[in-house]
C-alpha positions in Angstrom: -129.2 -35.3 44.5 -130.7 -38.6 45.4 -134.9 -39.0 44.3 -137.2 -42.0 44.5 -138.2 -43.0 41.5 -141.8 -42.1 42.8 -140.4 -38.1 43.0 -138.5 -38.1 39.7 -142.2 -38.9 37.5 -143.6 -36.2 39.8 -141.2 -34.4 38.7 -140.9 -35.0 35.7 -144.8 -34.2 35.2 -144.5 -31.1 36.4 -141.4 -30.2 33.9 -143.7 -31.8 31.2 -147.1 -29.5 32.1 -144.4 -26.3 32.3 -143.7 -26.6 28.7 -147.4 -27.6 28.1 -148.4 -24.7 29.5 -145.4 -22.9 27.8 -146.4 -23.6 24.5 -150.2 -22.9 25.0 -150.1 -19.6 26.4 -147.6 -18.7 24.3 -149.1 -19.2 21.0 -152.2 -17.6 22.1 -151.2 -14.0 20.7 -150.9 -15.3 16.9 -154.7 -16.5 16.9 -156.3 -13.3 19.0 -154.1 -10.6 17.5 -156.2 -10.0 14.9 -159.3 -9.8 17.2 -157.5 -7.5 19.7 -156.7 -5.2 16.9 -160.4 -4.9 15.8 -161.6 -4.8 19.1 -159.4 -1.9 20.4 -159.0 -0.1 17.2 -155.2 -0.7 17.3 -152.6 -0.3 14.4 -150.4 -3.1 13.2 -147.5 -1.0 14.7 -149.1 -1.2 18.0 -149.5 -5.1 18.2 -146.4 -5.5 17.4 -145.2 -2.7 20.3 -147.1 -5.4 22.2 -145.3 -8.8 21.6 -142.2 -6.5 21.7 -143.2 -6.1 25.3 -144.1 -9.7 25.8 -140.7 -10.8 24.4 -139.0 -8.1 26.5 -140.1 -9.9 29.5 -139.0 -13.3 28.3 -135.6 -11.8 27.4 -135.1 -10.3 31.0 -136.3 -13.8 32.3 -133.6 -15.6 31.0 -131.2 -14.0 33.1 -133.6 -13.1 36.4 -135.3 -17.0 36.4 -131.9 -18.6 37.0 -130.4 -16.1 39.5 -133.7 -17.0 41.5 -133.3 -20.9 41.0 -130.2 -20.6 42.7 -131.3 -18.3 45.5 -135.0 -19.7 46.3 -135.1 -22.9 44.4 -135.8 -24.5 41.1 -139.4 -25.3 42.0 -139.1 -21.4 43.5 -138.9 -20.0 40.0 -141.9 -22.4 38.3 -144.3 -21.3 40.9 -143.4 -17.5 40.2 -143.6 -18.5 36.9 -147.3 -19.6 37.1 -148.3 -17.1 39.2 -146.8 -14.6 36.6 -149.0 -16.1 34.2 -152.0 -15.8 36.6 -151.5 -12.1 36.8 -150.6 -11.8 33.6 -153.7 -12.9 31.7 -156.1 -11.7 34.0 -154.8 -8.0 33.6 -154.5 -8.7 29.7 -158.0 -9.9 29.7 -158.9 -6.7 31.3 -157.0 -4.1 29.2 -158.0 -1.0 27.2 -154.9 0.6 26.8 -152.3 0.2 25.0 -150.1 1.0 28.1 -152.4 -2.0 30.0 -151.7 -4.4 27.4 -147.7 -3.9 27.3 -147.5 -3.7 30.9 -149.4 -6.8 31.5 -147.9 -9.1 28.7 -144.8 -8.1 29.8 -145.8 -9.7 32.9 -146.9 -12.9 30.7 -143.6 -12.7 28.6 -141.8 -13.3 32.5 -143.7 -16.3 33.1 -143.1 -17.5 29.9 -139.4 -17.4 29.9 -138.9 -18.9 33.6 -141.5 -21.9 32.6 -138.8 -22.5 29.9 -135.4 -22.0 31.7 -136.6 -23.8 34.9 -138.3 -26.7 33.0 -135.3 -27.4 31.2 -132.9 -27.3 33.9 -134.9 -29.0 36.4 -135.0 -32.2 33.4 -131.7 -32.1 32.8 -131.2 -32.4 36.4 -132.8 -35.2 37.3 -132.6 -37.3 33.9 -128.3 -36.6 33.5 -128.4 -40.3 32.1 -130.6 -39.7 29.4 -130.9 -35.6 29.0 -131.5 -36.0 25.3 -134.5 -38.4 25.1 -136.3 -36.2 27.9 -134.9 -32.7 26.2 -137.3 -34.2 22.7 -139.9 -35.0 24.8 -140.0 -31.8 26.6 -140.2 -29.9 23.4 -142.2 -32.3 22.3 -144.9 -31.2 24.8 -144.2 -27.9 23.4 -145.1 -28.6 20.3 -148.3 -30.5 21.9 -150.0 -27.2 23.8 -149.0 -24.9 20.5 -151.3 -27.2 18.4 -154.4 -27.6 20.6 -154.2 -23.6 21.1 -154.8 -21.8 17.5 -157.6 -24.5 16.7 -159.4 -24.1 20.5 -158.7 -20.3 19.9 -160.0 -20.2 16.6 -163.1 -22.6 17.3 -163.9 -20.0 20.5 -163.4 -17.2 18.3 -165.7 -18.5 15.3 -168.7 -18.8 17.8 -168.7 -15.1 19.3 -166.3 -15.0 22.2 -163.9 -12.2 22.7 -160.0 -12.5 22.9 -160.8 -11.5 26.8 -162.9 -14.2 27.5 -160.2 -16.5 25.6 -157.7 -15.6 27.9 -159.6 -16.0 30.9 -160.8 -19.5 30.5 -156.7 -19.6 30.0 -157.0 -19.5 33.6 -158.2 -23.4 33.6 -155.5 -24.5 32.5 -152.7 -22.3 34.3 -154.0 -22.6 37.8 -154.2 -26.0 38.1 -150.7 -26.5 36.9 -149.3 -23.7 39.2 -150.7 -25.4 41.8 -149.2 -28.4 41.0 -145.9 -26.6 40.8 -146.9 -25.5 44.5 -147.3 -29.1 45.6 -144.9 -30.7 43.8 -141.7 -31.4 46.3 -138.8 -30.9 44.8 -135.0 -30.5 46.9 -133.1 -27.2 47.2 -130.0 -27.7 45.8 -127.1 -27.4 47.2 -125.6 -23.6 47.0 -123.1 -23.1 44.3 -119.9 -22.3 44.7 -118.2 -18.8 44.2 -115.8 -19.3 41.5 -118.7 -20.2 39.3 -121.1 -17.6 40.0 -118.2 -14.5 38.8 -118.2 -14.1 35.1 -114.5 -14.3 33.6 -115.1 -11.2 31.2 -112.0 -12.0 29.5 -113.3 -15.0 28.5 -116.4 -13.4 27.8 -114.6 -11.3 25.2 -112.6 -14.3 23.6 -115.9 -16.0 23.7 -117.7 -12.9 21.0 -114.6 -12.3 19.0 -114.4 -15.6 17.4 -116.3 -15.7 14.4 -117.9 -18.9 14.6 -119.8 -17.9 17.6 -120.8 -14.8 16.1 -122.4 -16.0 13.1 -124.1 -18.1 14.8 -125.5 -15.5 17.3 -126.6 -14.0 14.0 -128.4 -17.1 12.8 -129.9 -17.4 16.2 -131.0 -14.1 16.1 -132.4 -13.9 13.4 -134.1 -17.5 13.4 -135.8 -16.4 16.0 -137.2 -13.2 14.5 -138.7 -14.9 12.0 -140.0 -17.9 14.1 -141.9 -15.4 16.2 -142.6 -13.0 13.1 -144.5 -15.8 11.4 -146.5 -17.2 14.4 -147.5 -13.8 15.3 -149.0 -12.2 12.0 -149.6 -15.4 9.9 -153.1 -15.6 10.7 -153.8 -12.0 10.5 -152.1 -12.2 7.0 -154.7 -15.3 5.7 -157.5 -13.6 7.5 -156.7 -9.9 5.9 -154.6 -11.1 2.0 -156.2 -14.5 1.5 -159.2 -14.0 2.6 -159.5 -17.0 5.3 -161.8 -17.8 8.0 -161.2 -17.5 11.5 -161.2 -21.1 12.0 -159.3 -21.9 8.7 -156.5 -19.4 9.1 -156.4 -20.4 12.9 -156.3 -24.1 11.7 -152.9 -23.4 9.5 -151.3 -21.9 12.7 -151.8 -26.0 14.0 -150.3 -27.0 11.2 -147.6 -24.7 11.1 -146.6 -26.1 14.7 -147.9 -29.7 14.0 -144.8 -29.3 11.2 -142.3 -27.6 13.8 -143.0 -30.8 16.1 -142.7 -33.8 13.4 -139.5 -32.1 11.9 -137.9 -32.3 15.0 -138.4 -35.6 15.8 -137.4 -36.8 11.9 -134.7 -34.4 12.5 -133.1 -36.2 15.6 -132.5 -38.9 12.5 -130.6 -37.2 10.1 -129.2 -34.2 11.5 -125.9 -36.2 12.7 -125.4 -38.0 9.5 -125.9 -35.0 7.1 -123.9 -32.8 8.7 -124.9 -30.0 11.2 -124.3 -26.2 9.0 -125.5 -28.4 6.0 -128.7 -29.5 7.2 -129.4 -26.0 8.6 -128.8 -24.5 5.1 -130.9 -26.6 3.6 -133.7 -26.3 5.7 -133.3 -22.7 5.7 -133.4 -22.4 2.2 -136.4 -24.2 2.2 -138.3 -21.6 4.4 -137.3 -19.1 1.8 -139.3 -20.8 -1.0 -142.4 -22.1 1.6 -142.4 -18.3 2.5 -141.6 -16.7 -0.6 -144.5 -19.2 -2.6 -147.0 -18.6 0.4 -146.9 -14.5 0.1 -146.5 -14.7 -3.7 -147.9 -17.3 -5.1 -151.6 -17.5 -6.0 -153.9 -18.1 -3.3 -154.7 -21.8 -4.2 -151.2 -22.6 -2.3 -151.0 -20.1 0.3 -151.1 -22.8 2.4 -147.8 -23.1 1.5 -146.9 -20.4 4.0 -147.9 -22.8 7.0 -145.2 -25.6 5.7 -142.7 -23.2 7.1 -143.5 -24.9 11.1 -141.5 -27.9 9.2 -138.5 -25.6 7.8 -137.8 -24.3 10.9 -138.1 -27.2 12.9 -134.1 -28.5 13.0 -132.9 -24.7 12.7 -133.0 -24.3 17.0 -131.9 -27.7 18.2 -129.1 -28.0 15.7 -128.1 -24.9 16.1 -127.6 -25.1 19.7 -125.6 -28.2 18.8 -123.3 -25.9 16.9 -122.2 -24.1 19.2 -122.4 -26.5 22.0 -119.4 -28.2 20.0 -117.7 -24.7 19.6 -114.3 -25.3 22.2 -114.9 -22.8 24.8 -113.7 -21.8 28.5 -116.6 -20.9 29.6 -119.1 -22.9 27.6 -121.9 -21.7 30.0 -121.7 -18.6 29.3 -121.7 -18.9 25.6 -124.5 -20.6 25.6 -126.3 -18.3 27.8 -125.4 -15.2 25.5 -126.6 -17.1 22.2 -130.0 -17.8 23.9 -129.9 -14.2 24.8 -129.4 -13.3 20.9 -132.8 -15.5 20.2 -134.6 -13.3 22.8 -133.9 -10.1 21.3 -134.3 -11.9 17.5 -138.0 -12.5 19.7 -138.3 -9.0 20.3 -137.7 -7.5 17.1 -139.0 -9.6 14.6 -142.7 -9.3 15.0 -142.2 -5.9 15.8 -140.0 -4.9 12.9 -143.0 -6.9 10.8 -145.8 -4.7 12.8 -144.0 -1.6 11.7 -144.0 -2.4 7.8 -147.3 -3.9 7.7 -148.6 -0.5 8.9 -146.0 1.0 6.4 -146.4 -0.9 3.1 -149.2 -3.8 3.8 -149.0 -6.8 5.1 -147.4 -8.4 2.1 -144.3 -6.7 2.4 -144.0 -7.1 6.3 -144.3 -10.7 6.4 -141.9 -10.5 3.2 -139.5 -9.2 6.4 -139.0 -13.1 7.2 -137.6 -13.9 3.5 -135.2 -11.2 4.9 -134.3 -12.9 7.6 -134.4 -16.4 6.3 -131.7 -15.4 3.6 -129.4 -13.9 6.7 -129.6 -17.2 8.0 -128.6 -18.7 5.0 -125.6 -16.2 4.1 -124.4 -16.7 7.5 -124.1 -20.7 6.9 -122.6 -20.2 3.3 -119.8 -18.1 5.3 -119.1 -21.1 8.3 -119.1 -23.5 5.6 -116.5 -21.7 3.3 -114.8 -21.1 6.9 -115.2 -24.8 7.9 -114.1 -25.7 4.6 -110.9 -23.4 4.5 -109.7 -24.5 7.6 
């Protein structure tokens, strides 16, 4: 498609300010979980039913958001998005029950997952010269809106507001980007063609059985279960084991994603040189000891626990790059199936945590992570000994 260079920055704005708002909203839950438990009178078991639901959503918009973009439009399915969000937080804000909340994060989880489907394709459309450099800097925005929310969460929290009224001024922020979404011209593409919109399930089954892929859907998987696990009960565990303020515990969630963001951007420097599955071990068996000293250790260094943002940093990038360089037909598809495995790693992790927090403390269900740090790491041993074999 041919764009002024006036309407690729408008853009581009507008793909920047989705993953803005992608990265604020989303990171609200680990801040106000705590408070929506004590508010309600909820179990750990139900909070985690809820961010189940929230991730169910984002799952199901992985699929839905890119069927859309090719029916109504790219800038189609960021509007929805937005006015998902809208919805979404306004009925959250407003729940009571715990049927309310699932229903109406569900509808958040939506927005979520077509604000980062759409903003990513719509980049890499427009910037097909330079896809990597605007790929960091759209994460890097990411990584931006997840650090201003835990402390503006955690400061509004401190001085007496409720989780509802937290969400709600959410609302300043999401409108005003939705309607630049609205405004924002962007031009229909043109309508793809039938071979590629039939799925070759041969392939698709050639694709699963090689065991490359499928150890990496498993790091995938469960890399994600743990990045979600952590962000959603990490203040609730300082608040509730170490004994942490609001604003304190809420602080270490900043610096948790402050460490996610300035990995990746060292990362982009040594990944290449230091091999792929090698760097990924390492860093993975670095969020084993962060994680293992921040739940064990003495309090003095359960800061420790927050360090993990930096340990999980490379792990989805580079990981993508794995299997982006795995030969495949249908290399599409692949790709599309192994972000799939990180949306259901999203939906069971913090779940899985809520269950055995309710089960055997909160110790032991963040301890769930260690778990699922060490699968990543078992599964790397294996495609190196593979690699190495071959």
């Amino acid at each position: 498609m041919k764009l002024s260079q006036r309407q690729v920055w408008v853009i581009t704005i507008g793909c920047f300010l989705s993953y803005f708002l992608f990265g604020f909203i989303d990171n609200l839950k680990g801040t106000t979980i705590p408070a929506i438990l004590k508010d309600v009178g909820f179990n750990y078991s139900k909070g985690g039913t809820i961010i189940f639901s929230e991730y169910t959503g984002f799952f199901l918009a992985t699929f839905f958001a890119g069927l859309l973009a090719d029916l109504l439009g790219k800038k189609f399915s960021l509007v929805l998005a937005g006015l998902c969000l809208i919805l979404g937080v306004i009925g959250y804000a407003s729940s009571s029950h715990l049927a309310m909340f699932v229903a109406f994060i569900f509808l958040i989880g939506l927005g979520l997952g077509s604000l980062e489907l759409s903003g990513s394709n719509i980049i890499s459309g427009i910037h097909e010269q330079h896809k990597g450099r605007y790929m960091n800097l759209l994460n890097a925005f990411y990584g931006i809106g997840s650090i201003i929310t835990p402390i503006l969460a955690g400061h509004f929290l401190n001085i007496g507001l409720s989780f509802r009224t937290i969400y709600r001024y959410s609302l300043f922020v999401i409108v005003p980007i939705t309607v630049y979404f609205i405004v924002m011209r962007y031009p229909r593409d043109t309508a793809p063609d039938e071979a590629e919109k039939k799925i070759d399930f041969k392939d698709l089954i050639q694709i699963i059985s090689q065991k490359d892929v499928l150890l990496m859907y498993v790091v995938i998987f469960a890399y994600v279960a743990a990045e979600i696990g952590m962000a959603t009960w990490m203040v609730e565990f300082f608040q509730q084991e170490r004994h942490v303020s609001v604003v304190a515990s809420s602080l270490y969630l900043s610096i948790h994603f402050a460490g996610m963001t300035i990995g990746r951007l060292l990362g982009s420097f040594f990944v290449d040189k230091a091999g792929h599955l090698k760097s990924l071990l390492i860093f993975s068996l670095l969020a084993v000891l962060c994680i293992s000293l921040g739940i064990f250790g003495p309090p003095s260094i359960a800061i420790v626990l927050a360090f993990t943002g930096f340990c999980f940093s490379i792990i989805f990038p580079t990981a993508t790059a794995v299997v982006s360089g795995i030969p495949a037909k249908s290399s599409g598809t692949m790709l599309g199936m192994f972000f799939a495995c990180g949306g259901l790693g999203g939906m069971i992790g913090p779940w899985l945590i809520g269950f055995i927090n309710d089960l055997l403390g909160l110790k032991m269900g963040m301890s769930v992570n260690i778990l699922f740090c060490i699968i990543i790491a078992f599964s790397l041993i294996t495609l190196l000994r593979q690699k190495h074999c071959s």
